[in-house]
C-alpha positions in Angstrom: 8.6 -25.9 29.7 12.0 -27.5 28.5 15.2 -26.0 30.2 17.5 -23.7 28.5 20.9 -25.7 27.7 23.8 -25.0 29.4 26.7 -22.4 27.8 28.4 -25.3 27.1 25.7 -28.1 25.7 24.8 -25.3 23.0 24.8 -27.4 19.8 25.3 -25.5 16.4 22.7 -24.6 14.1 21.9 -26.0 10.6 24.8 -26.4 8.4 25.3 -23.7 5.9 24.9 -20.8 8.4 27.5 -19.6 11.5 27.7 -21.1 14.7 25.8 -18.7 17.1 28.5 -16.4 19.3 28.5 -18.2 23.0 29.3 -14.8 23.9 27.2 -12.1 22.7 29.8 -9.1 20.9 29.6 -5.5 23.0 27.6 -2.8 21.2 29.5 -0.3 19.3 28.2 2.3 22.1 29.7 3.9 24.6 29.0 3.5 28.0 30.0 5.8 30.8 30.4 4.8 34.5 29.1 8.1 34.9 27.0 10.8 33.5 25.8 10.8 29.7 28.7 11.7 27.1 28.1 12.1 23.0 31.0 10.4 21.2 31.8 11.0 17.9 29.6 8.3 16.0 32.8 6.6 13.7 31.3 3.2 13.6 27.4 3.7 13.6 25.1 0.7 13.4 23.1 0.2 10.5 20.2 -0.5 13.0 18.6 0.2 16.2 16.1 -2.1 17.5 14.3 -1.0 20.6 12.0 -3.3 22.5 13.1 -7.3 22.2 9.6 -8.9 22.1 9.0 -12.0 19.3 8.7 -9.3 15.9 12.0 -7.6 16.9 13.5 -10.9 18.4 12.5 -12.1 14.5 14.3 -9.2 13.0 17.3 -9.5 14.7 17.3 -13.3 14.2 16.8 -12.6 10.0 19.1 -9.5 10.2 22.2 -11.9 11.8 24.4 -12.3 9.2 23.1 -10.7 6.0 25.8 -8.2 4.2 24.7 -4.5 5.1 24.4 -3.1 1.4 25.1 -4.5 -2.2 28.2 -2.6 -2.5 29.7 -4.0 1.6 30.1 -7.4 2.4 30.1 -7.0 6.1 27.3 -8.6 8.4 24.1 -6.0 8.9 25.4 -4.3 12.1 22.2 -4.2 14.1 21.9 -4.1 18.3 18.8 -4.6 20.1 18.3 -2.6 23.3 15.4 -4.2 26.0 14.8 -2.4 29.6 13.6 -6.3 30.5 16.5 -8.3 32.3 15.5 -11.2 29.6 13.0 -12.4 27.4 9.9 -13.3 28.6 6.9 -13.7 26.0 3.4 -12.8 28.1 4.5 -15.5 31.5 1.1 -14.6 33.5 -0.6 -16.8 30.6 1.5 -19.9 30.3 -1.4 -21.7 31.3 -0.4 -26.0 31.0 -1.6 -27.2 27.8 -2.7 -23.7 26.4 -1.5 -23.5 22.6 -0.6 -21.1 20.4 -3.5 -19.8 17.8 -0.6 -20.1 15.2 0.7 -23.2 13.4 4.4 -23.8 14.9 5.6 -22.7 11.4 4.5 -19.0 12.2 8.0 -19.0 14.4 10.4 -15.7 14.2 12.2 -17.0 10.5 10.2 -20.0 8.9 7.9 -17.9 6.8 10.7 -16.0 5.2 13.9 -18.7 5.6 12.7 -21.9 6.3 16.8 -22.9 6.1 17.3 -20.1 9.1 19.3 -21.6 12.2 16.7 -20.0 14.2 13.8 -21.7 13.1 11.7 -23.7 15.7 12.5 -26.8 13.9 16.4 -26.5 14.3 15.3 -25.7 18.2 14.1 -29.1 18.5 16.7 -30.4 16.8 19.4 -29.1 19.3 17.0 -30.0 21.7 16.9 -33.7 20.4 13.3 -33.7 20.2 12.3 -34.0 16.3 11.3 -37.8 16.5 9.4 -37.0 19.5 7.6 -33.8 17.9 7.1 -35.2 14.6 5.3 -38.4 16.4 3.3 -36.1 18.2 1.8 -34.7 15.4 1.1 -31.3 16.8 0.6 -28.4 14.2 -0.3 -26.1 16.9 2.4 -25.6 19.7 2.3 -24.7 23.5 2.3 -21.6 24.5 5.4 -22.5 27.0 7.3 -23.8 24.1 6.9 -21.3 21.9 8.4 -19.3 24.9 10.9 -21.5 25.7 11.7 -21.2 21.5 11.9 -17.8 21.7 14.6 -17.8 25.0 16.8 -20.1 23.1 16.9 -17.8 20.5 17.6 -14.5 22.8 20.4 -16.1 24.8 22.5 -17.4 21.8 21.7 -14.6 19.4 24.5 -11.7 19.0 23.4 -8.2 19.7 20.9 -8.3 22.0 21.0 -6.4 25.2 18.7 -6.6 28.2 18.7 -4.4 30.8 19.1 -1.3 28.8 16.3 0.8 28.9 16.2 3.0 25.5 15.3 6.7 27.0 15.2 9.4 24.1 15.6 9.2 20.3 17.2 12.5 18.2 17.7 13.1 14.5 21.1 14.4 14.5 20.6 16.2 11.3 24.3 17.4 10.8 25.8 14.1 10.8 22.5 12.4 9.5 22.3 9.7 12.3 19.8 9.0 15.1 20.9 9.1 18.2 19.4 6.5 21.1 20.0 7.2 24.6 19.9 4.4 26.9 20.0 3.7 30.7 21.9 0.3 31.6 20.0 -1.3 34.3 20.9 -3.3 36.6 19.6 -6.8 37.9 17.2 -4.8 40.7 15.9 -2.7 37.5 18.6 0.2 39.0 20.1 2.7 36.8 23.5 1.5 36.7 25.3 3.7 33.3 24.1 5.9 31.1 24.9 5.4 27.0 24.5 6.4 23.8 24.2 4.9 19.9 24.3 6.0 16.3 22.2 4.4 14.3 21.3 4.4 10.6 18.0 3.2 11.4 15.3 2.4 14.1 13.0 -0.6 14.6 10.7 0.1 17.0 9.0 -2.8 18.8 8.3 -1.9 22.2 4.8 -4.1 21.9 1.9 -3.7 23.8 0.5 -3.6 27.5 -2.3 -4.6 29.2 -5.5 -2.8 29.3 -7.8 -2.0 32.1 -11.5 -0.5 31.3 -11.6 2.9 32.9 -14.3 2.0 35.8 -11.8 -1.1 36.9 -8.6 1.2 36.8 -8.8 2.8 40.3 -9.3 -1.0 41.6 -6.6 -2.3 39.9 -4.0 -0.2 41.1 -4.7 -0.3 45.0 -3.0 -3.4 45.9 -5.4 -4.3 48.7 -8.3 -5.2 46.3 -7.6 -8.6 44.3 -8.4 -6.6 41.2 -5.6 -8.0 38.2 -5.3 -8.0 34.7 -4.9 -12.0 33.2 -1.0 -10.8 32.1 -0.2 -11.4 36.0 -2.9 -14.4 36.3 -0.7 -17.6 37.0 1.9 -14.9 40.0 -1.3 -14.8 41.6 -3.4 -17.8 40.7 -2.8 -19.8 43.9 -4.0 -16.1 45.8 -7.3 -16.4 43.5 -7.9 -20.0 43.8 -8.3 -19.4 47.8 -11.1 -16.5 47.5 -14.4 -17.3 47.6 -15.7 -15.7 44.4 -14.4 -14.8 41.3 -15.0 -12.9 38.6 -13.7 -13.5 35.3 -14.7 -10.4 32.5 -13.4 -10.5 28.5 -14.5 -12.9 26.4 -11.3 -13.5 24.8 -9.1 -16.7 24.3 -7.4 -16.0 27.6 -10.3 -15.3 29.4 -12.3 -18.3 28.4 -8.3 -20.4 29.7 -8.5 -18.7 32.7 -12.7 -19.3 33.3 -11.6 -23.2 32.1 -8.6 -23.2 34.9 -10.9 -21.9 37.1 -13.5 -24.5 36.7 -11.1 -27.5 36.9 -9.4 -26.5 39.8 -12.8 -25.4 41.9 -14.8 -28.3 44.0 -17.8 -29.5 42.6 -20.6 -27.7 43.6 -18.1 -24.8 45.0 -17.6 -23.2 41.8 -18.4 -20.1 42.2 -17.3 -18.1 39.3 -18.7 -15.4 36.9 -17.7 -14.7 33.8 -19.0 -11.8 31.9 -18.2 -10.4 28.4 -19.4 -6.9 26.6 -19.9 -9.6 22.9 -23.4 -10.5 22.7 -21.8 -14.4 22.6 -18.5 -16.2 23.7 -18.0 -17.0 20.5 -15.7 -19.1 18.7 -13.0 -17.5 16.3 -13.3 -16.8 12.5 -10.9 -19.9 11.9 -12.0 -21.0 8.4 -9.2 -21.3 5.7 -10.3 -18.2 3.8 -11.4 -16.6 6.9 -7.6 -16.6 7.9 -6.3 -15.1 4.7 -7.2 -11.6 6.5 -3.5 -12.7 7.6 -1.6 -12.6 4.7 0.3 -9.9 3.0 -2.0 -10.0 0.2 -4.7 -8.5 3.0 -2.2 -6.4 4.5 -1.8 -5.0 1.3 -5.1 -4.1 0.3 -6.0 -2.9 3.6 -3.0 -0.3 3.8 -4.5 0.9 0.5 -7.9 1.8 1.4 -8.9 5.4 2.9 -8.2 6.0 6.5 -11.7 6.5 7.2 -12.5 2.8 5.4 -10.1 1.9 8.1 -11.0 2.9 10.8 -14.8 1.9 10.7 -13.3 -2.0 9.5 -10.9 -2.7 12.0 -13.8 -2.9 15.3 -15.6 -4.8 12.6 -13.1 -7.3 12.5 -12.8 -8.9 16.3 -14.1 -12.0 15.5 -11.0 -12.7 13.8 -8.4 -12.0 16.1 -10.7 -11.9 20.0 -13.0 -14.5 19.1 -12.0 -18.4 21.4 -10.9 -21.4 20.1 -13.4 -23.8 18.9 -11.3 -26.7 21.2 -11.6 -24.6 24.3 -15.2 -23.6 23.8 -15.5 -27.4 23.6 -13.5 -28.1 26.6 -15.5 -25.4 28.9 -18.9 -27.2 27.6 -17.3 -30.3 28.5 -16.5 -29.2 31.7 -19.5 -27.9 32.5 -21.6 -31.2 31.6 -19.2 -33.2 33.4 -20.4 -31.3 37.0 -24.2 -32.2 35.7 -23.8 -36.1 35.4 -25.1 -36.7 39.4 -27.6 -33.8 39.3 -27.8 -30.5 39.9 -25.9 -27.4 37.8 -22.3 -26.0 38.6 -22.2 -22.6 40.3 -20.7 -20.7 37.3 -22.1 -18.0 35.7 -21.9 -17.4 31.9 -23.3 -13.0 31.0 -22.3 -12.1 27.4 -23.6 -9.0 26.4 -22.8 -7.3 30.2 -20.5 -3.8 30.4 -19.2 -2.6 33.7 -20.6 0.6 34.2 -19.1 1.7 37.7 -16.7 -0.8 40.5 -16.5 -0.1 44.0 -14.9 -1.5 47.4 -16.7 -3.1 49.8 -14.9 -4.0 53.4 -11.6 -3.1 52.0 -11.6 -6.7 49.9 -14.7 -7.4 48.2 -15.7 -5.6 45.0 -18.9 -4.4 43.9 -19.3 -4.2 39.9 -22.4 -2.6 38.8 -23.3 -4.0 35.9 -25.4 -3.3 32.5 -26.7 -5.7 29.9 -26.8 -4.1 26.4 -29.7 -5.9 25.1 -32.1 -5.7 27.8 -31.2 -2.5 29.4 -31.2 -3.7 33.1 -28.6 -2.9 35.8 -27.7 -4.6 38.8 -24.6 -5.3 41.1 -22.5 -8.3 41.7 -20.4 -8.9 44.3 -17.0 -10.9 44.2 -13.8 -11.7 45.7 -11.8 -11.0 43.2 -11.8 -9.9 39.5 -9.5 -10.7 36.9 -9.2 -8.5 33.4 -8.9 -10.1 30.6 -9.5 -7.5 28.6 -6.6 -7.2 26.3 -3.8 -5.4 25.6 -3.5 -2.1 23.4 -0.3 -1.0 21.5 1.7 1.5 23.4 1.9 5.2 22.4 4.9 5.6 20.5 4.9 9.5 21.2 6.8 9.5 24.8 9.9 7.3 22.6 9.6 9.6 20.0 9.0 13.0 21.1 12.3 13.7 20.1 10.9 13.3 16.1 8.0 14.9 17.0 8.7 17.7 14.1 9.0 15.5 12.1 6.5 13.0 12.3 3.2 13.2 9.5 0.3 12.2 11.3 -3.6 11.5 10.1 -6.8 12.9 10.4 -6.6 11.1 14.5 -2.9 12.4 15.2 -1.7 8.7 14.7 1.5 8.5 12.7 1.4 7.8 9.2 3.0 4.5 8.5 3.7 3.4 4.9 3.6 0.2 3.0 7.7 -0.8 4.4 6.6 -0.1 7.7 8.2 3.0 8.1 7.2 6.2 9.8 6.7 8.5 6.9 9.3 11.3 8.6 10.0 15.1 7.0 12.4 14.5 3.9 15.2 16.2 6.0 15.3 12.7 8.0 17.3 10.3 5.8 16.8 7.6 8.2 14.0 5.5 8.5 11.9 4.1 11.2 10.7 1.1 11.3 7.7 0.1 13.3 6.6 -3.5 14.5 2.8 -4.2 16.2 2.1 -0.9 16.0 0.4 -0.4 12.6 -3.1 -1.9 13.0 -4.4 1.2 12.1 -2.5 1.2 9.1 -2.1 -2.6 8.5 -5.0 -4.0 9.8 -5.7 -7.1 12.0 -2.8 -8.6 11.2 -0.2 -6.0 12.7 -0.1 -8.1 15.8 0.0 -11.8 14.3 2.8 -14.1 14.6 2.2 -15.4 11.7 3.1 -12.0 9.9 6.2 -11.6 11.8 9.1 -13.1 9.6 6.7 -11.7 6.6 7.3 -8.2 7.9 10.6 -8.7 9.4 12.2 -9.9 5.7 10.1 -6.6 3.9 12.0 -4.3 6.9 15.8 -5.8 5.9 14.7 -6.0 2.3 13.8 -2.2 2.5 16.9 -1.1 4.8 19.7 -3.0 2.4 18.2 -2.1 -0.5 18.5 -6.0 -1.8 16.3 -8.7 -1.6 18.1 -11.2 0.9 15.0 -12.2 1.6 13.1 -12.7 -1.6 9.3 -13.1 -1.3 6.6 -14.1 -3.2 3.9 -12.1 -4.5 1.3 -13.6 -3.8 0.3 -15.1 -0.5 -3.7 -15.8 -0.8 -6.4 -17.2 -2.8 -8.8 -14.5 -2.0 -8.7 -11.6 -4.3 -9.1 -8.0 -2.3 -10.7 -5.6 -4.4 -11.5 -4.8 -7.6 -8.0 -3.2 -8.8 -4.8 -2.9 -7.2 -5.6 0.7 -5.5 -1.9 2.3 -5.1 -1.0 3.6 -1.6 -2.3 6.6 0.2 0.2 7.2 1.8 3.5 8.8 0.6 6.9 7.4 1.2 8.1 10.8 2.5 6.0 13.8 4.1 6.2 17.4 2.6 9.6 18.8 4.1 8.4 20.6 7.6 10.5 22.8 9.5 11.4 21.7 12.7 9.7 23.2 16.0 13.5 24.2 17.0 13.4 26.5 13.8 10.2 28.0 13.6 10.9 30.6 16.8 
């Protein structure tokens, strides 16, 4: 992973565009020693983004610098508020070698400003590492680079806060801002002051987190068992490597990494792994050139038109696209695999697609017990292991506990999801003039490529083209060869709900 460059080594970015502040500005909040106080919002941001993952990190990185409205000159006055102490994008799985399943042009600008001083290209360049990239001829980056991209960016950028953990957000109808409370932490994850900010506008991106199946989840959280999800795989990998058993379950891309890291790193003959999947095959992912316009905007498009019910029954449909493995790594486990055969004999590693864990158990206080059912044949049986590891995914966050404050206002579907239009934006009561913006959380909405990176400047340029009411960011209309549909179908979804009355008023 390269180092981060020293305060003063910082180079500046492309000409054309300001130097990056060395010293990020304060936010326009105020922020008590003491107890929560509600100042009188004179200088409001334009936007509040809450949750500094890569599609907020993007937005705020597109936002810097672009004039607020047609009619004001001044810079977009946008803060970013993150309860993390910095930015971290998924460490447990910055496995050596693993690469991104996104071309290194699907970085937080390129897609919507190739010219951005952000861009991964410019990183390298203030890294002096172009000749050495370009040479290497790598369209597909590292994991730990993209990471180590995405740091740079976060530490030079203005506006962003870490350690400020966003607590409640209000419509404050009579002066026709939100309000965001926040808790500045500090570096022990201690409350350390309490805050508030006034904001024309919210971007949510508070991401995703890990999920554990329901039978695994009493496991997980006893910290005896060696139970984990694959976010916390490489803190505990040297702990895993040491028991005599593992079990490996998700047949994902970072399930079939960790089964692969597994293998290398496990004597010959003393391999002892399982690794079991619910999919009837580890199979490779949909990676074909037309396969992979599901991720443009064009797809985006089409799929935010169709019913909700059309959806809904599409999406689970869909998981070879976006869960399916790499076609290099299937190759490597094979290889790996064949390797341990060439002086006789077969590896001790188990491969089980098609396998659900039906109920988990404790045995001795360490080992596990997973009783185990195969879909196809309908037989049962139990395994016993040292230790388990999840890679089962992540799911997108409830936005409800953030927003309960807007729950009056909020329009929800047919499964009490919020309605999110074709701007990404919460379709609120008309009384809100605000908007909200949301960012990895619209798959339901959006479709499979809500949580792509390759989407991320895409949607980040159509959330700052919406908020300004310009096009700094002009894009094209069409992004694929594939035509979706018949007809253009319009939206279902209004820009703005009915007017409701809020709860407050209705007793």
């Amino acid at each position: 992973m390269t180092d981060r460059p020293a305060p003063d080594d910082r180079p500046a970015p492309a000409t054309g565009h300001p130097a990056p502040a060395d010293n990020p500005p304060t936010p326009t909040t105020d922020r008590p020693a003491t107890g929560r106080t509600t100042p009188e919002p004179d200088h409001p941001h334009d936007l509040v983004g809450i949750g500094i993952g890569p599609f907020n990190l993007s937005l705020a990185a597109l936002a810097h610098n672009i004039p607020a409205t047609p009619d004001d000159p001044r810079p977009l006055a946008a803060t970013f508020y993150e309860q993390r102490p910095a930015f971290h994008w998924h460490p447990g799985l910055l496995l050596d070698g693993a690469s991104l399943q996104v071309p290194f042009l699907a970085d937080l600008v390129t897609l919507a400003d190739p010219t951005s001083p952000w861009s991964f290209l410019n990183y390298l360049r203030t890294r002096h590492r172009l000749f050495p990239f370009y040479f290497a001829e790598r369209f597909h980056i590292q994991r730990a680079e993209y990471d180590a991209y995405c740091r740079w960016v976060s530490e030079q950028l203005p506006g962003l806060h870490f350690g400020h953990q966003v607590d409640a957000v209000r419509w404050n109808a009579e002066r026709a801002l939100f309000e965001v409370d926040f808790t500045q932490l500090d570096p022990d994850g201690e409350a350390e002051a309490l805050g508030r900010a006034h904001t024309r506008h919210i971007a949510l991106g508070i991401g995703t987190e890990p999920f554990v199946p329901e039978p695994l989840r009493p496991l997980a959280a006893a910290e005896s068992v060696p139970v984990l999800h694959s976010a916390d795989y490489l803190r505990h990998r040297e702990q895993l490597l040491a028991a005599d058993h593992i079990t490996v379950i998700g047949s994902g891309q970072s399930g079939a990494e960790i089964f692969l890291d597994l293998l290398r790193a496990r004597p010959e003959g003393a391999e002892n792994i399982h690794w079991l999947a619910r999919t009837q095959a580890f199979a490779p992912m949909e990676y074909s050139k037309l396969g992979l316009e599901h991720f443009t905007p064009d797809y985006s498009r089409y799929f935010h038109a169709l019913p909700e019910t059309a959806r809904d029954e599409l999406v689970p449909r869909q998981w070879q696209l976006h869960k399916g493995i790499d076609a290099d790594t299937i190759a490597a486990i094979h290889d790996e695999l064949y390797r341990r055969t060439l002086h006789g004999g077969w590896p001790h590693a188990t491969l089980t697609p098609g396998v659900h864990v039906r109920t988990a158990g404790r045995l001795a206080n360490t080992r596990v017990e997973l009783h185990l059912e195969h879909t196809q044949q309908g037989t049962r049986t139990r395994l016993t292991t040292d230790a388990v590891i999840l890679a089962t995914g992540y799911r997108e966050r409830p936005l409800d506990a953030i927003l309960g404050g807007l729950d009056p206002y909020l329009s929800r579907d047919a499964s009490h999801r919020p309605r999110i239009d074709d701007q990404y934006r919460l379709v609120l009561d008309r009384a809100v003039t605000g908007h909200v913006y949301v960012q990895n959380a619209e798959r339901h909405t959006h479709g499979v490529g809500a949580p792509d990176l390759g989407l991320a400047a895409w949607r980040s340029a159509t959330i700052l083209n919406n908020l300004t009411g310009t096009t700094p960011y002009p894009l094209p209309e069409r992004t694929a060869f594939t035509t979706f549909g018949l007809t253009p179908q319009p939206s279902k979804i209004p820009a703005q709900a009915p007017e409701l009355i809020p709860l407050s008023q209705s007793v």
